[in-house]
N, C-alpha and C positions, 0 to 999 in steps of 0.2 A: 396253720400250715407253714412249715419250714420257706424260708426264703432267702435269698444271696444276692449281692448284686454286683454288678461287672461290668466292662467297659471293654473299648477295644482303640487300637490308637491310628487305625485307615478309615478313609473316608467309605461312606457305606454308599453303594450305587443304585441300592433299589429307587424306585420312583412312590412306594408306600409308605407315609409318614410316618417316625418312630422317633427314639429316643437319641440317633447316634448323629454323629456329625457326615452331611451328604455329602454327594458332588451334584445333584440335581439342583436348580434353580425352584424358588418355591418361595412359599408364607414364613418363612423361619427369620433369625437374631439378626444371625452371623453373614455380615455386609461382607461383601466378595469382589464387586467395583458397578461399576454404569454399561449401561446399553441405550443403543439409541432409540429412542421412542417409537421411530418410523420401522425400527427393526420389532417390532409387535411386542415391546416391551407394556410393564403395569403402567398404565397411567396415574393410578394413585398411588404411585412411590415417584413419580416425578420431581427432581432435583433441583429447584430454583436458581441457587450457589452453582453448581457445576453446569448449568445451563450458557449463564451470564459468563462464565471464565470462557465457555468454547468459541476460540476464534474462530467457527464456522458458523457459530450461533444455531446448532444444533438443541434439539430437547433432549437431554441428558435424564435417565433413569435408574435408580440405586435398585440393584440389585443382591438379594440373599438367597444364600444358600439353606433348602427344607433338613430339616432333621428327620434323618429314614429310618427306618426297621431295616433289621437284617438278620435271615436263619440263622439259626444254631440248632445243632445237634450235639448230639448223645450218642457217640459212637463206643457197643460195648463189647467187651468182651469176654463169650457167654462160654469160653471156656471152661474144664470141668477143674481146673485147680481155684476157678472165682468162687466156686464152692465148698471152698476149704471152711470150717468151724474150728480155729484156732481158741484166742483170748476172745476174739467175735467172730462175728458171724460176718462172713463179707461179702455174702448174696446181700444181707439184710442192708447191707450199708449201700448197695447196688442199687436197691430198690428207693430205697431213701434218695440216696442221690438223684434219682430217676424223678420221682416225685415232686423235690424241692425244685429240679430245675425246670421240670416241665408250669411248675406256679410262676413261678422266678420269669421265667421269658416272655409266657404269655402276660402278666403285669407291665412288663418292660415295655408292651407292642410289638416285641418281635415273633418271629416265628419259630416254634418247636417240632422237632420232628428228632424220631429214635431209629437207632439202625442195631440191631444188634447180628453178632456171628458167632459161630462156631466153626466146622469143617467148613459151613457154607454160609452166605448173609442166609439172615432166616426170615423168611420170606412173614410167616405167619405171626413176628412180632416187630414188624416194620409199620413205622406209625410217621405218613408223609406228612407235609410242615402242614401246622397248624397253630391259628390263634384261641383254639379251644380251652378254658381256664377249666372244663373239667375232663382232658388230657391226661392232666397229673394222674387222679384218681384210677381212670382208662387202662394208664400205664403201670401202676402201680399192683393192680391186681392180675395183670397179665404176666407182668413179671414173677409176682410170686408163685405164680403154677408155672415159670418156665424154669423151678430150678437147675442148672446145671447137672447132669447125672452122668454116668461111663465112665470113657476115656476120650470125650472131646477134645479136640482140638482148636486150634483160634484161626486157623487157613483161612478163613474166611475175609478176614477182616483186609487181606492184600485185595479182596474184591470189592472191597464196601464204597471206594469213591466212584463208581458207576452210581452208587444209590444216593448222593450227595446232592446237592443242587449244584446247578452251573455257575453263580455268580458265587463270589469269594462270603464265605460261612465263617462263624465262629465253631468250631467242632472241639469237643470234651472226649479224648479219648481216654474211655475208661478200662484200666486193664493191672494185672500185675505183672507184667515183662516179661513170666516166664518162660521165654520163647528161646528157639535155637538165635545162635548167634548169627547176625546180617540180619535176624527178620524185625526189628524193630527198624534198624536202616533205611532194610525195603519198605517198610510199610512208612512211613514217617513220609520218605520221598514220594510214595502213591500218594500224599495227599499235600503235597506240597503245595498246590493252588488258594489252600485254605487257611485258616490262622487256628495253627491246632493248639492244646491246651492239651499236656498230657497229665492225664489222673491217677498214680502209684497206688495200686491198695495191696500194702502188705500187711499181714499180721504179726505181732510179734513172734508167735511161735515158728515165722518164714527167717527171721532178721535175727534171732538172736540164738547165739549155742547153748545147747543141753549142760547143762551144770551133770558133776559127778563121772564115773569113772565105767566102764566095763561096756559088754555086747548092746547093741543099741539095732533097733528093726526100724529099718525107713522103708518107707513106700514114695513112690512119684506119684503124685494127686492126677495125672494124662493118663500116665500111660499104665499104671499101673503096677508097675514092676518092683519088686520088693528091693532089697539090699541091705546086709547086714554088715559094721563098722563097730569096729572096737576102739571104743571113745577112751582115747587118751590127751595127754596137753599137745602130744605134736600134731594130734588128728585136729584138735578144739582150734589151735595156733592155726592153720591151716581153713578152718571152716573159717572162722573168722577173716582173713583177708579175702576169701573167694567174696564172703559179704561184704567188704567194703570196694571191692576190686568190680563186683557187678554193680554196687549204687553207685561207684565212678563213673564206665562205660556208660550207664544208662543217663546221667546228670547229661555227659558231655558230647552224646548222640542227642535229647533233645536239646540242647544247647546249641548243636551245627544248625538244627533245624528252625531254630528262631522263637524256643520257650523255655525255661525251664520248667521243670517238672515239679508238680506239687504231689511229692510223695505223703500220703496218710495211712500211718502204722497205729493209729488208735480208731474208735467209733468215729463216723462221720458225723462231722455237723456242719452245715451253711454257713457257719461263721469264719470256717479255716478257707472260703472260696472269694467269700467277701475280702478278706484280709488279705491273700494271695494278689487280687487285682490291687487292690490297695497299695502293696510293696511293691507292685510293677508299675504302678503312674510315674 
């Protein structure tokens, strides 16, 4: 089974013991200072040394901080351009993704749960937090019968932090940004509460111009709508800054928002997630 591993750099406030560093008091390493004994502190972490120093001559109690779990989700989006068959397939890498994280978190101790959208969260592939290790699997084949089909939209996804839990989440927003301009903004600031991680899936055939000369038939993967362009250097000169001009905007929107973005233009693997928390320690 694929697997990634990650971290996060806030204290986690659940009161469920996990892998991350808490704010709850608890069985855990990490010393954090004393309490007074009479205030209904451990009596077997009782402090000898700092006992003997209290000129009040108090019973002094070393206190640590528990290592908690904390949700993460899978926020996706089940737009009809994530179903584009470029170089690959990027439902497929969706579903991959979906899979490895859902093993991924549940190994970890924490909690997994998927929210995906289109015009609307979609109700019937909402899968609330869980520590279930066969999740992955759950998820995996539900996904593949939801491919992407029409000319959906990703509307939804400005609705998706109602579907969120209330204490602060690690959230994997997976998407390819092709969205009208402000709606990454908007949507970024809808989930400002949470520590989002934005997930780029473009294809190469999205990111790089058509080589050679003459009539050229493009289609919108949404909406549908055809358009035909006469491929020449000033048109190609042209396509090319719009691409480097939107993976700007998009770097330096989630940049205002507190991640940068881990764009992937090839097949997905668990190893470029791993690597990503890595470069960010």
């Amino acid at each position: 089974m694929d697997e990634f591993f990650y971290r996060i750099h806030w204290r986690a406030r659940g009161h469920l013991p996990g892998g991350h560093r808490g704010t709850q008091a608890g069985a855990g390493f990490e010393f954090t200072g004393h309490r007074l004994l009479t205030d209904g502190a451990d009596p077997r972490r009782l402090d000898i040394r700092a006992s003997l120093r209290d000129p009040f001559e108090r019973w002094q109690v070393r206190v640590f901080a528990q290592r908690s779990a904390i949700p993460v989700v899978l926020l996706a989006d089940l737009s009809a351009s994530m179903a584009v068959q470029g170089r690959h397939d990027k439902w497929a890498s969706v579903s991959r993704l979906a899979a490895a994280m859902a093993w991924s978190v549940s190994r970890n101790g924490d909690l997994f749960s998927f929210v995906g959208c289109d015009q609307t969260v979609r109700e019937d592939l909402f899968l609330p937090p869980t520590h279930r290790r066969a999740a992955s699997m759950d998820l995996a084949q539900r996904l593949h019968a939801a491919r992407p089909s029409g000319h959906a939209t990703a509307a939804g996804l400005l609705q998706a932090a109602q579907w969120l839990p209330q204490r602060r989440s690690l959230v994997f927003l997976i998407s390819d940004f092709h969205h009208p301009a402000g709606f990454t903004e908007q949507l970024l600031a809808s989930l400002q509460a949470h520590d989002v991680v934005p997930l780029v899936l473009w294809d190469p055939v999205e990111t790089h111009v058509p080589q050679g000369r003459g009539l050229l038939r493009l289609q919108d993967s949404e909406t549908g709508q055809h358009r035909l362009v006469w491929l020449r250097n000033a048109v190609k000169d042209q396509w090319r800054e719009a691409i480097a001009g939107r993976r700007q905007a998009l770097l330096q929107t989630c940049q205002r928002h507190g991640r940068t973005p881990l764009i992937i233009e090839d097949a997905f693997h668990p190893d470029q997630l791993t690597r990503y928390f890595h470069a960010a320690a």
